[in-house]
C-alpha positions in Angstrom: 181.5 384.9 4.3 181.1 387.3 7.3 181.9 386.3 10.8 181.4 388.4 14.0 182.7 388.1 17.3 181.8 389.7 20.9 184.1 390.3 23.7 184.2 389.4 27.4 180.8 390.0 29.0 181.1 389.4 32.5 177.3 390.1 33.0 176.7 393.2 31.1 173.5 392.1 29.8 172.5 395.6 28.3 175.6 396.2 26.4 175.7 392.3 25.0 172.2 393.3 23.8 173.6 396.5 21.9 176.3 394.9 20.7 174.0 392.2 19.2 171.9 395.3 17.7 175.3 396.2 16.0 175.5 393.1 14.9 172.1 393.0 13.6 172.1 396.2 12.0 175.4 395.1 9.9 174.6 391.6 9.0 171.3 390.5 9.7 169.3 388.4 12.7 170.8 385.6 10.9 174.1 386.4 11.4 177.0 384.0 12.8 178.2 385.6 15.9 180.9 384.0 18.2 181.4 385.2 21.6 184.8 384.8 23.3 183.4 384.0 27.0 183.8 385.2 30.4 179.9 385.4 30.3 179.6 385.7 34.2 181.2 387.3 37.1 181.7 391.4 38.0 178.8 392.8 36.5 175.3 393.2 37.4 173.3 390.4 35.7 175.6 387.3 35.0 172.0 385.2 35.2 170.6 387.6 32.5 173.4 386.9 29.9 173.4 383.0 30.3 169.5 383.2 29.8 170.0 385.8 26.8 172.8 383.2 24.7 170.8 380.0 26.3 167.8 381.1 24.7 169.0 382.8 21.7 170.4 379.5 20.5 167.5 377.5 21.5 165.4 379.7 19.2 167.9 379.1 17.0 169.9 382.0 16.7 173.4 381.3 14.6 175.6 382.7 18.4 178.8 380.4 19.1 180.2 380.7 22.6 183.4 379.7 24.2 184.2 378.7 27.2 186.3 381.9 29.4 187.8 381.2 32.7 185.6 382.6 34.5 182.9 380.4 33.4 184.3 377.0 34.7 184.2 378.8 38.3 180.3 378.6 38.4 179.8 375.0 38.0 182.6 373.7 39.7 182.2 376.1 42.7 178.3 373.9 42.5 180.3 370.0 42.4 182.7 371.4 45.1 182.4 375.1 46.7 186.5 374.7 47.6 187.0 374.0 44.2 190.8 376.2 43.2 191.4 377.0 39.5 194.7 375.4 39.5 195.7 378.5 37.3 194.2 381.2 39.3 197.0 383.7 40.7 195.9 383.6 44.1 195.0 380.1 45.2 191.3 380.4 46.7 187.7 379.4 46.1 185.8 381.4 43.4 184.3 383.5 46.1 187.2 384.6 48.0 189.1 384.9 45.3 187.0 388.5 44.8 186.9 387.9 41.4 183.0 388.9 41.0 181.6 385.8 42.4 179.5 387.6 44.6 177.7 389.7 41.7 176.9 386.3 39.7 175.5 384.9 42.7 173.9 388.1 43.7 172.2 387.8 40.2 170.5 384.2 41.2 169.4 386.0 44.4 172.2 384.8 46.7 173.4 387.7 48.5 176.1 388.9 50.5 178.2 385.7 49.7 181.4 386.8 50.9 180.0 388.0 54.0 178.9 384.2 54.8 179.6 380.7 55.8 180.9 379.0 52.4 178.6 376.1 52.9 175.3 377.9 53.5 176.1 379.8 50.4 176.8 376.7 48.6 173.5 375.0 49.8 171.8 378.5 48.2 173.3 378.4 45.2 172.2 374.8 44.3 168.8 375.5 45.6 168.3 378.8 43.4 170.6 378.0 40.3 169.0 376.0 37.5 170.9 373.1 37.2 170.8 373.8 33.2 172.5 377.0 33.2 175.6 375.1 35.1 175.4 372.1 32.4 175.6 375.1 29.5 178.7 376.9 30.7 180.2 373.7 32.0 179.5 371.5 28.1 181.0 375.0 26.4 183.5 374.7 23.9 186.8 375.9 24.5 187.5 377.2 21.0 186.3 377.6 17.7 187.6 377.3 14.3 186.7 378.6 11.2 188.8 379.7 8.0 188.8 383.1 8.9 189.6 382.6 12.4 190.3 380.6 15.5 188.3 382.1 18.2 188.8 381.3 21.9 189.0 382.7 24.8 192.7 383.8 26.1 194.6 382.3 23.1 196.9 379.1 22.4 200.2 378.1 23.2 202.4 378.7 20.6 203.8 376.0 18.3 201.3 373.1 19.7 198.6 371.7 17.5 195.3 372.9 17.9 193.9 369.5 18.9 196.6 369.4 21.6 196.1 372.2 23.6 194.8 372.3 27.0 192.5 373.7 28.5 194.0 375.4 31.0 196.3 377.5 28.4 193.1 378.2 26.2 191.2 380.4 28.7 194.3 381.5 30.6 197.5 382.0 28.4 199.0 385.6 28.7 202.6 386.2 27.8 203.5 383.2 25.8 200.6 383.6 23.3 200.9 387.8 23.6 205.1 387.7 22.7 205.0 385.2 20.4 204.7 387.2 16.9 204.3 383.7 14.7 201.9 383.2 12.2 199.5 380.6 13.8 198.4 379.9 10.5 194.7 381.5 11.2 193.9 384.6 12.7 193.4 384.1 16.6 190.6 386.4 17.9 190.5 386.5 22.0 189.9 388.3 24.7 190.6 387.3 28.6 193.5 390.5 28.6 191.6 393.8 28.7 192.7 396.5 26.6 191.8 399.9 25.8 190.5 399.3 22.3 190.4 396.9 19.6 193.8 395.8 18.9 195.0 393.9 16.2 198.5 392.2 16.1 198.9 390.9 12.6 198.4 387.1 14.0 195.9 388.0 16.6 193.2 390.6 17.7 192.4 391.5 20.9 188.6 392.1 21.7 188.1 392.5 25.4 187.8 395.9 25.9 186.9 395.7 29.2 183.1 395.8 29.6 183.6 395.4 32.8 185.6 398.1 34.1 183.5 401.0 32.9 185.0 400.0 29.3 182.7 399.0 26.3 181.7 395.8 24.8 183.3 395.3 21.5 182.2 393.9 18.4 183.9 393.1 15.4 183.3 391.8 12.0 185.7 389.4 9.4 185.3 389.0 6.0 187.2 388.7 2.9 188.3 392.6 3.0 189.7 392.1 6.7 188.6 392.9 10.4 186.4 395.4 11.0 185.5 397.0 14.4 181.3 397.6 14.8 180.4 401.5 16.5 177.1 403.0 16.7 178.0 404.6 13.3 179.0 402.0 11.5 182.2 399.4 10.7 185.5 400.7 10.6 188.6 398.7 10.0 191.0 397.7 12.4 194.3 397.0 10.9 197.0 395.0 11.6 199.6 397.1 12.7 199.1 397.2 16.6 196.3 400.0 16.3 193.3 400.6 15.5 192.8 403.2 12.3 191.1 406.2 12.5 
């Protein structure tokens, strides 16, 4: 059975599109396709990629998603604009925070966000953002589980039972999950820490390869003969051995 899996987004709607032509091209419209979140935030048309997966899977298209961290901001930035990820580095609302608020809510037509009162912007926001796309991203999954892989969004904390895990380690683990060379018993496949390729890691691949900063939007493929990493020519494979082959 083939699997595929997309990388962060963070509202690149033209190159989630190409990547789902990739996709497409390799396995069919049919094809299962997970994508590893951070839909929103940074790039220019965060509204266009919620409405591309929303209504991909409503037409019933076989896409996954999980929940990144940067898709919790939107809806509870709309139940409480001083809302604080209580794992964000610096301890501030979503939008002053500079973490590409602004460009999501640019994309709903609220401009100029951190130039403004936090309250008028908030009254905006619930005025122009359909109160649907906030219930998707907020009733997302926060991983995914197959017997190829366990896809989610920043990885797992080491040692703990799947069922166990929080949700504050699945969309914003780093070091513990990246040093910890275990077998997890499946293949993790994340993204959350960019990197300048593909990268696999015997018990984990990497696959944001930051689409946001001027990098590309990866796609891969799993199957029975391994990982495989999906160009404009063609699959390649990316091996386990902390690169990817040539």
């Amino acid at each position: 059975m083939r699997i595929y899996a997309i990388g962060d987004i963070h509202g690149q709607r033209a190159m989630l599109e190409a990547a789902h032509d990739r996709i497409a091209r390799d396995g069919g419209d049919h094809a299962l396709v997970v994508h590893v979140g951070d839909l929103i935030d940074r790039g220019p048309d965060s509204r266009g990629v919620i409405e591309l997966l929303m209504d991909g899977q409503a037409r019933g298209r076989n896409w996954l998603v999980v929940k990144g961290n940067h898709d919790r901001q939107l809806p509870n930035f709309l139940r409480d604009p001083r809302w604080i990820d209580p794992r964000a580095a610096e301890q501030k609302d979503w939008i002053a925070r500079n973490s590409g608020a602004d460009t999501t809510l640019a994309s709903y037509g609220v401009n100029d966000a951190m130039l403004r009162d936090l309250d008028a912007v908030h009254a905006e926001a619930l005025a122009a953002i359909p109160a649907d796309h906030a219930r998707w991203l907020d009733g997302l999954p926060s991983w995914h589980l197959t017997p190829q892989a366990l896809f989610v969004h920043a990885g797992i904390r080491p040692g703990l039972d799947l069922h166990a895990q929080i949700e504050d380690d699945l969309l914003w683990i780093r070091k513990p999950f990246h040093q910890d060379p275990r077998d997890h018993g499946v293949l993790v496949v994340h993204g959350h820490t960019p990197v300048r390729r593909a990268t696999h890691y015997g018990n984990r691949v990497n696959i944001d390869t930051g689409a946001t900063y001027d990098g590309t939007l990866t796609a891969i493929r799993i199957d029975e003969a391994g990982v495989w990493v999906l160009d404009d020519s063609g699959p390649r494979p990316l091996h386990p051995s902390g690169t990817d082959a040539e």
